[in-house]
C-alpha positions as CSV (number, residue, x, y, z in Angstrom):
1,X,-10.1,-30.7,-29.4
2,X,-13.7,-32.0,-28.4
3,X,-15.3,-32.3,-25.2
4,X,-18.5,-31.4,-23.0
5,X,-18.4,-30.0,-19.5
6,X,-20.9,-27.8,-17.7
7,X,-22.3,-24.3,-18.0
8,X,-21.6,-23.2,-14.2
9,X,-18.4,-24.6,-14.2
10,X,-16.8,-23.4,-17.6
11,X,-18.3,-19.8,-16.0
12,X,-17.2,-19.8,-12.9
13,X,-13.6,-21.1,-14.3
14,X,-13.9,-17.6,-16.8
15,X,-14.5,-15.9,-13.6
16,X,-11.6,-16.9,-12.1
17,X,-9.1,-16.2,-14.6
18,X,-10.9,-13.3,-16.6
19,X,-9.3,-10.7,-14.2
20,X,-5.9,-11.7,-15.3
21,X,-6.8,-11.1,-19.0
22,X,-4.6,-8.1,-20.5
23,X,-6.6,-5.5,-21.2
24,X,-4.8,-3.3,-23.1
25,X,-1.6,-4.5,-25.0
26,X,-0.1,-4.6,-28.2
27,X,0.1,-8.6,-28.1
28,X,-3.4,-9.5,-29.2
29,X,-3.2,-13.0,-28.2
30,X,-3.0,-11.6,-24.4
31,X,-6.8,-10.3,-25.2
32,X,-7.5,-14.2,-25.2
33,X,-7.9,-17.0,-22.9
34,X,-6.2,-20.5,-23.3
35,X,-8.4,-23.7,-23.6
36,X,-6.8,-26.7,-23.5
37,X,-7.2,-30.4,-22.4
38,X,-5.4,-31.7,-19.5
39,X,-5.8,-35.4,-19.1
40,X,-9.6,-35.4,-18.1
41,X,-10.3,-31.8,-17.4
42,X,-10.1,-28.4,-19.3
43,X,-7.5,-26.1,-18.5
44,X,-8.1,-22.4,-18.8
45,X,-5.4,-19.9,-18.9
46,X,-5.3,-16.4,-18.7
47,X,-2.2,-13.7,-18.0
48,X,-1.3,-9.7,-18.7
49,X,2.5,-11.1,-17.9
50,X,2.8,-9.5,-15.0
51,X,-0.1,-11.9,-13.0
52,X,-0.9,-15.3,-14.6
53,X,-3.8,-17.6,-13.6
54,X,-4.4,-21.2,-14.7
55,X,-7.8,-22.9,-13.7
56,X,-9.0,-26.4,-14.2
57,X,-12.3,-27.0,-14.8
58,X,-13.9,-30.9,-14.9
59,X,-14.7,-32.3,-18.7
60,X,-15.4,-35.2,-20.8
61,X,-12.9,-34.7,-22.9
62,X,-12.7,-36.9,-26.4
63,X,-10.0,-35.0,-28.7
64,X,-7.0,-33.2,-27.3
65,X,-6.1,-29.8,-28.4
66,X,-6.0,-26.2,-27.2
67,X,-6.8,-23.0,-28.8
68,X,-6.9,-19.3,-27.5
69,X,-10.6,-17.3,-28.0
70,X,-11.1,-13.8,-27.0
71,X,-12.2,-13.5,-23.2
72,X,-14.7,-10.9,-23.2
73,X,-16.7,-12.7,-26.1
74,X,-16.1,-16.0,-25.2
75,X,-17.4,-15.2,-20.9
76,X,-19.9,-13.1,-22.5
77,X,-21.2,-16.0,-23.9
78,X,-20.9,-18.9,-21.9
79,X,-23.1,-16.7,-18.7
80,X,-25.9,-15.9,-21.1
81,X,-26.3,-19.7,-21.5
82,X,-28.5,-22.1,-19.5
83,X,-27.0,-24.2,-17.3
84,X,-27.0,-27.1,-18.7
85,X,-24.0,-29.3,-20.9
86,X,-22.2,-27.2,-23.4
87,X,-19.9,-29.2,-25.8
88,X,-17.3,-27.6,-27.8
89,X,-15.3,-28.3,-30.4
90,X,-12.1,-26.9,-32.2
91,X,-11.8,-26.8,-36.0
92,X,-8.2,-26.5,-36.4
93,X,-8.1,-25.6,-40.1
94,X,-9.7,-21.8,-39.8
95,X,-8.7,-22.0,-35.8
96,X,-12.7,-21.7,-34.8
97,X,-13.9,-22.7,-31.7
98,X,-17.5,-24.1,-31.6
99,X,-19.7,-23.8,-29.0
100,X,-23.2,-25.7,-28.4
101,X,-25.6,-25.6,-25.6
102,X,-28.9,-26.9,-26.2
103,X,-30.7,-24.9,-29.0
104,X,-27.6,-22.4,-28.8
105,X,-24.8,-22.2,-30.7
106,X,-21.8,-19.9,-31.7
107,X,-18.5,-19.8,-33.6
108,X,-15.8,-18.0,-32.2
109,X,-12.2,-17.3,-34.1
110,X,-9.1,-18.0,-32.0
111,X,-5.4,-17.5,-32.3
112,X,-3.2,-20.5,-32.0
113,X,-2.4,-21.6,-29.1
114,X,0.9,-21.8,-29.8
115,X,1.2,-18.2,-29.6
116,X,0.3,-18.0,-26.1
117,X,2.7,-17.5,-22.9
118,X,4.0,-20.6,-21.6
119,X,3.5,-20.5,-18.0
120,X,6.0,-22.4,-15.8
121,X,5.0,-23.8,-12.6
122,X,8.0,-25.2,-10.8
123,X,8.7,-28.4,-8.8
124,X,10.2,-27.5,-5.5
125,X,9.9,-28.6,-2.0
126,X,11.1,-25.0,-0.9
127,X,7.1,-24.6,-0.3
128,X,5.5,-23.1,2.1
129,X,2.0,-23.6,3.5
130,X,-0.9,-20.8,4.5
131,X,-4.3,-21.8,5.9
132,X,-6.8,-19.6,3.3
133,X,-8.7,-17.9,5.9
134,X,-5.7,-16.7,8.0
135,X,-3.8,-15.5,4.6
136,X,-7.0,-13.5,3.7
137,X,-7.7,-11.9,7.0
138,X,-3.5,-11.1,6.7
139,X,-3.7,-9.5,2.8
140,X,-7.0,-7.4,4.3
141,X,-5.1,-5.9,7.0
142,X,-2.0,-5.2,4.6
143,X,-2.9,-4.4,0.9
144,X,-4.8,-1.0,1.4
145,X,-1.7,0.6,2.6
146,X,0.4,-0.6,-0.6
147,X,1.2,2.8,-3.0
148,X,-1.1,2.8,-6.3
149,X,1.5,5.6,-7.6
150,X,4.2,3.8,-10.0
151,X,6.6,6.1,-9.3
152,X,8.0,4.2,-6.5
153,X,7.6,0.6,-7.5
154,X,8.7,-1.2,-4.2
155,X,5.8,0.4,-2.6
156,X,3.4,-0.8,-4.6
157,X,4.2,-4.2,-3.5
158,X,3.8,-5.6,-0.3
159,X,7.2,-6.8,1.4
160,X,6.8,-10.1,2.5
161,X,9.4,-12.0,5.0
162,X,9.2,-15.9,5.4
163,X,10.8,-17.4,8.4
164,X,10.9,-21.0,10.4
165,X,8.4,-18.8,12.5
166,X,6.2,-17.8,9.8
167,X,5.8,-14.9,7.8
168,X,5.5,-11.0,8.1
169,X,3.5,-8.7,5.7
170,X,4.4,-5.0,5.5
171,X,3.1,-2.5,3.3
172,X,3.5,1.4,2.8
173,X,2.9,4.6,0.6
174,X,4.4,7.6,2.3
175,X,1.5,8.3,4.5
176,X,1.3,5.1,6.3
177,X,2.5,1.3,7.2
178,X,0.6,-1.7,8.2
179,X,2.9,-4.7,9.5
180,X,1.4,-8.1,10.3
181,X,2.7,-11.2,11.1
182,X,1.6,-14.9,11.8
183,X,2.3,-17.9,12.0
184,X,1.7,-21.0,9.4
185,X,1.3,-24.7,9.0
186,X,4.7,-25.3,6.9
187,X,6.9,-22.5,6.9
188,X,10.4,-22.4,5.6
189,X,14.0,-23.7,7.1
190,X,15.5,-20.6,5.6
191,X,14.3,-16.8,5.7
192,X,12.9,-15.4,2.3
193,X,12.4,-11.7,1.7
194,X,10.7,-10.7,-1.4
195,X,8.1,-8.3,-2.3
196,X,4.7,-9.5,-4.0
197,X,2.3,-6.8,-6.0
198,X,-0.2,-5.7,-4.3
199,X,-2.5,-6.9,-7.0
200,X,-1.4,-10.3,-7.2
201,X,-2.6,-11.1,-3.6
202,X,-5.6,-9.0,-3.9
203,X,-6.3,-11.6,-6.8
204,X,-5.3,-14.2,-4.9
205,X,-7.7,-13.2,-2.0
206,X,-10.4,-13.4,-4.5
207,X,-10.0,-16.7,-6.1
208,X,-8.7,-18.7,-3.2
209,X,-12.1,-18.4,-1.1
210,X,-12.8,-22.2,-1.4
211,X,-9.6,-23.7,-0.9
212,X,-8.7,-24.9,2.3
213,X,-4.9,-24.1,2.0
214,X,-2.8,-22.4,-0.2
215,X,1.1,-23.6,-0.9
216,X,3.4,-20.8,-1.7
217,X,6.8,-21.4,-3.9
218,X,9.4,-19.0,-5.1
219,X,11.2,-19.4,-7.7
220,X,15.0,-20.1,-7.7
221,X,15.9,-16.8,-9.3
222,X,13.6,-14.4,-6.9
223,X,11.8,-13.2,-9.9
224,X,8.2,-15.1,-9.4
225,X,5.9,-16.5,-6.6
226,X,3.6,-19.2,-7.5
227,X,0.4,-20.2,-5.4
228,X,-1.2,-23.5,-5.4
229,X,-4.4,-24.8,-4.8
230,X,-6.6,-27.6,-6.1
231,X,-8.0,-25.8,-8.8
232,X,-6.2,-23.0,-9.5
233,X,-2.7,-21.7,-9.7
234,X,-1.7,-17.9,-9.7
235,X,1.7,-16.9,-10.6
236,X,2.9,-13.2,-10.3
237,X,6.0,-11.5,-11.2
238,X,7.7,-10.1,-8.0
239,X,8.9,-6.6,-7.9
240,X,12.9,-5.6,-7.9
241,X,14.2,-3.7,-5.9
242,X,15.0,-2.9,-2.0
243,X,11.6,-2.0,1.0
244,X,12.6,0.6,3.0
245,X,13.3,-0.6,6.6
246,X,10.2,-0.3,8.2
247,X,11.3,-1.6,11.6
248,X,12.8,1.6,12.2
249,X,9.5,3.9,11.2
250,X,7.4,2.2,14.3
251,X,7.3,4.1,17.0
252,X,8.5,2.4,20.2
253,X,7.2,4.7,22.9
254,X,4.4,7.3,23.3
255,X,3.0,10.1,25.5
256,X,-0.5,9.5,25.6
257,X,-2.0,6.1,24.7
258,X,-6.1,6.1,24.4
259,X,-8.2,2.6,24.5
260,X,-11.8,3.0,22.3
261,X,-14.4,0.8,21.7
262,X,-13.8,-0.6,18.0
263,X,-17.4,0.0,16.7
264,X,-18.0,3.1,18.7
265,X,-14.5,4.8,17.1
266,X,-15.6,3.7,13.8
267,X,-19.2,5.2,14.1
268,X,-18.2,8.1,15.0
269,X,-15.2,8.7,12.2
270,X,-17.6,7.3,9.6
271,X,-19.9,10.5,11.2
272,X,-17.1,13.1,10.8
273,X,-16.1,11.5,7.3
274,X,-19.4,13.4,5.7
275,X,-18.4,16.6,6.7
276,X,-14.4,15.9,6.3
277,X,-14.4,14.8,2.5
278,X,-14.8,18.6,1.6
279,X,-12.0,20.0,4.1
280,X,-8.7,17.3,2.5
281,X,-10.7,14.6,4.9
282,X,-9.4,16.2,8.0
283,X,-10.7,14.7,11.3
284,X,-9.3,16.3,14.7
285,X,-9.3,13.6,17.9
286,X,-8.8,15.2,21.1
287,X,-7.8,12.8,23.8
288,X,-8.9,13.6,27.5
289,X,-7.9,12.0,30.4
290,X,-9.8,12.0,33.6
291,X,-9.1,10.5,37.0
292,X,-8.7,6.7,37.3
293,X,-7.3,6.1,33.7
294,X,-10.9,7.3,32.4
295,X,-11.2,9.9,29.8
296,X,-13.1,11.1,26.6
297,X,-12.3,11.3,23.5
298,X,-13.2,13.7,21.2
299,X,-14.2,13.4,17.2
300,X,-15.0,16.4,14.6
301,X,-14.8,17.3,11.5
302,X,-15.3,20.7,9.9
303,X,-16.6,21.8,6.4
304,X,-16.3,25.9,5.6
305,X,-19.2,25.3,3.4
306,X,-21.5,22.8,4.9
307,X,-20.8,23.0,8.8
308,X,-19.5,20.5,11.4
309,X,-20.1,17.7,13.4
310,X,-18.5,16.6,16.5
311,X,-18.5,13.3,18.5
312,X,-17.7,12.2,22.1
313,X,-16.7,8.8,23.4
314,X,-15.7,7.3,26.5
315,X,-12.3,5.7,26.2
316,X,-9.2,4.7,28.6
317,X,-6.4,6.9,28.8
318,X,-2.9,6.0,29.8
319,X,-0.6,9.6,29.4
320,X,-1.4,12.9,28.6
321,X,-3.9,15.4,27.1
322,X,-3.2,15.9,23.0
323,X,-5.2,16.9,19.9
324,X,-4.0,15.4,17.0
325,X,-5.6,15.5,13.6
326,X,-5.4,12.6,10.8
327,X,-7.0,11.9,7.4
328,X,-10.3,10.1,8.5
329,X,-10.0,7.6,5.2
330,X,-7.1,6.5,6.3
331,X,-7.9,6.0,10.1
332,X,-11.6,3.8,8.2
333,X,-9.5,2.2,6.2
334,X,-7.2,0.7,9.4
335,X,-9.9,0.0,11.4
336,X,-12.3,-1.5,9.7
337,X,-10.3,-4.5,9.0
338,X,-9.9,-5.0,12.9
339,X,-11.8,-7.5,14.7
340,X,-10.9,-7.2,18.4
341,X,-13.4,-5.4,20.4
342,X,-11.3,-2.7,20.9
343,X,-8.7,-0.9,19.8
344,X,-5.2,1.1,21.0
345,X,-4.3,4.4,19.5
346,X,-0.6,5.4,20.8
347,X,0.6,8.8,19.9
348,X,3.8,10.8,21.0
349,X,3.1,14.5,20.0
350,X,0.9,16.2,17.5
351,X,3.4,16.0,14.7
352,X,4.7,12.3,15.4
353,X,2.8,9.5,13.8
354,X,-0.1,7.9,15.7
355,X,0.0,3.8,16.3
356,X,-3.0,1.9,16.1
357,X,-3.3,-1.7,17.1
358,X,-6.2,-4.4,18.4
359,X,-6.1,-4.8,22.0
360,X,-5.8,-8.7,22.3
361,X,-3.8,-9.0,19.0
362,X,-0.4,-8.7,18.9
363,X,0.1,-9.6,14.9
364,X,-1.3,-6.1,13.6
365,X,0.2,-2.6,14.2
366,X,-1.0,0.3,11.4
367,X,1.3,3.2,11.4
368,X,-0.7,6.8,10.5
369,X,1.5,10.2,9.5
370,X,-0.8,13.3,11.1
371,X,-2.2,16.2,9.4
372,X,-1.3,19.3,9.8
373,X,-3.5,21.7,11.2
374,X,-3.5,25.3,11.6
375,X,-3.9,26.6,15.2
C-alpha cells in the first residue's frame, strides 16, 4: 500500500469513525482502525460490532493494500501534524505502517488486515430516503428518552415504524415517551418496524451533518440497518425483541390543558432546577385559570437545605385548577428540543401523566409520569 492524501482530511475521516472504535474488548484488532485503498480514495474503517462506520477519504493512491493500526495512536498522530501532504506507506513484511509529513515521520505496527470484521453493505432497492436536517431535528426530539439501563434492552433502542407515509420514532424508559413522526422524500411500499440503538443514531446525528440526504436499508433478515451517504456509511446491529405498545400509554383526553410561552416556561424551570437538583429534582407547576381562558401558572422548587424559588407566568388555560409536580430534568430535557413559540402541557389529574406538545406542530408529543408529592 502507498499513497499521499491530506492532513485535514485523513483527520477529520479519524474523526468520523474514531467513535466506533471498541474500546474495551478481548479482540485486539477491534482497538484498530482499517486502512485500505478503494479505487482512488482511502477507506477507513472502524466498528465495536455492535455500530460499524466506514469513511472514504480522497488519495493519490500508487500501491493497493490495507492494514489495521491502533486508533488512538494513529488519530493521535495525524492531529498533531501540520496540514499539509502526508504520504504513507505499508511495509507488509513486519506489518508497519509509515507515516511522513514534511520533517515528521513515524512507524506504527498494525495487525493484518485480514483479521478485521468484514463489513457488508447490501444492494437493495428496499431504501428509503431522509432529508439530513429533518432526520436530525427527529433523533433530537427522540433519543433522550431512550433507557441507558441494559436491563431492558428494547428500551434502549428507539422503535422506529416505516410506512408509504413516512416514518415514526418512539422512544421510552419507564418515566417517559417521546413519539414523532414525519414525512420523507422516498419512503417504503411496505411498513417496516424495527428498533435502532439509541447510540447508533446519536452517531449518526453526528457524522451526517454535511450530507444532504441520508438513504436508509434494512437488511433482509431484520438484524441490521445501514445508512448511506456520500462519504460515509454507518451500519448498526438492531435490537431483538418486542416495543411495548405505546399507542396505548398516550393519553387521549385531559382536565386542564395550559398554553406557555416556550422560552418563558423554560427560563423559569431552568430557575427552579438550582434549587430542585438537591430535593430528587422536584419542580411543582400549579396551573390557574382566570376568566376568559387567561390564567397563571405557577413554578417552584424547594431545597430543605438551601431555600426556594418560585416563578409566575402568564399562560392560557383551557380546564381546571391542578398542581402537579414533575422531575424538572425531564420537563428541560423535552422542551428544549422544541422550536414552536409555544408550547401545550395537557394533564388529567395529579397522578396521571402530563402531555406536552408544540402548539403548531402536530409530529411531536412527549409523555411525562408525575412525582409524587407529599401533601
Amino acid at each position: 500500500m502507498k499513497l499521499s492524501c491530506l492532513q485535514e482530511n485523513l483527520a477529520k475521516g479519524l474523526s468520523i469513525v474514531g467513535r466506533a472504535v471498541a474500546t474495551r474488548s478481548t479482540l485486539p484488532v477491534l482497538s484498530n482502525i482499517l486502512l485500505a485503498t478503494d479505487e482512488s480514495r482511502l477507506k477507513l474503517s472502524a466498528t465495536n460490532l455492535e455500530i460499524s462506520v466506514n469513511c472514504w477519504v480522497g488519495a493519490n493512491v500508487t500501491e493497493e493494500g490495507a492494514i489495521t493500526v491502533p486508533a488512538r495512536l494513529l488519530t493521535d498522530f495525524v492531529n498533531s501534524l501540520p496540514p499539509e501532504r502526508i504520504d504513507l506507506s505499508l511495509i507488509a513484511r513486519t506489518q508497519t505502517l509509515n507515516l511522513r509529513c514534511g520533517r515528521y515521520e513515524a512507524n506504527i505496527k498494525g495487525i493484518d488486515a485480514q483479521e478485521f470484521p468484514i463489513i457488508l453493505v447490501p444492494e437493495e432497492d428496499k431504501a428509503s430516503q431522509f432529508a439530513t436536517a429533518d432526520l436530525a431535528k427527529m433523533i433530537d426530539r427522540v433519543v433522550f428518552a431512550a433507557a441507558t439501563d441494559e436491563s431492558r434492552p428494547v428500551l434502549t433502542g428507539v422503535h422506529t415504524e416505516l410506512t408509504p407515509q413516512g416514518v415514526t420514532f418512539a422512544a421510552a424508559d419507564s418515566y417517559r415517551l417521546s413519539v414523532v413522526s414525519s414525512p420523507i422524500p422516498k419512503a417504503p411500499a411496505e411498513r417496516i418496524s424495527i428498533i435502532i440503538p439509541a447510540r447508533a443514531l446519536q452517531e449518526l446525528r453526528r457524522i451526517s451533518g454535511e450530507a444532504e440526504s441520508v438513504t436508509m436499508l434494512v437488511s433482509s433478515a431484520r438484524n441490521q440497518v445501514f445508512f448511506r451517504m456520500p462519504e460515509v456509511e454507518l451500519i448498526s446491529q438492531l435490537v431483538e425483541g418486542t416495543f411495548p405498545d405505546y399507542r396505548q400509554i398516550i393519553p387521549t383526553t385531559y382536565n386542564t390543558r395550559m398554553v406557555a410561552t416556550t422560552a418563558d416556561l423554560l427560563q423559569a424551570l431552568r430557575m427552579a432546577a438550582i434549587f430542585a437538583r438537591d430535593a430528587a429534582n422536584i419542580v411543582r407547576l400549579q396551573i390557574l385559570p382566570n376568566e376568559g381562558g387567561m390564567g397563571r401558572l405557577i413554578v417552584s422548587a424547594t431545597s430543605a437545605e438551601h431555600g426556594d424559588n418560585v416563578s409566575e407566568l402568564d399562560v392560557t388555560v383551557e380546564g381546571q385548577p391542578i398542581e402537579i409536580a414533575f422531575n424538572v430534568r425531564y420537563l428541560l430535557d423535552a422542551l428544549e428540543v422544541i422550536d414552536t413559540a409555544q408550547v401545550a402541557l395537557e394533564t388529567r389529574d395529579p397522578t396521571s401523566p402530563g402531555v406536552i406538545k408544540p402548539v403548531g406542530g402536530q409530529d411531536f408529543v412527549h409523555i411525562i409520569m408525575p412525582m409524587h408529592i407529599a401533601r
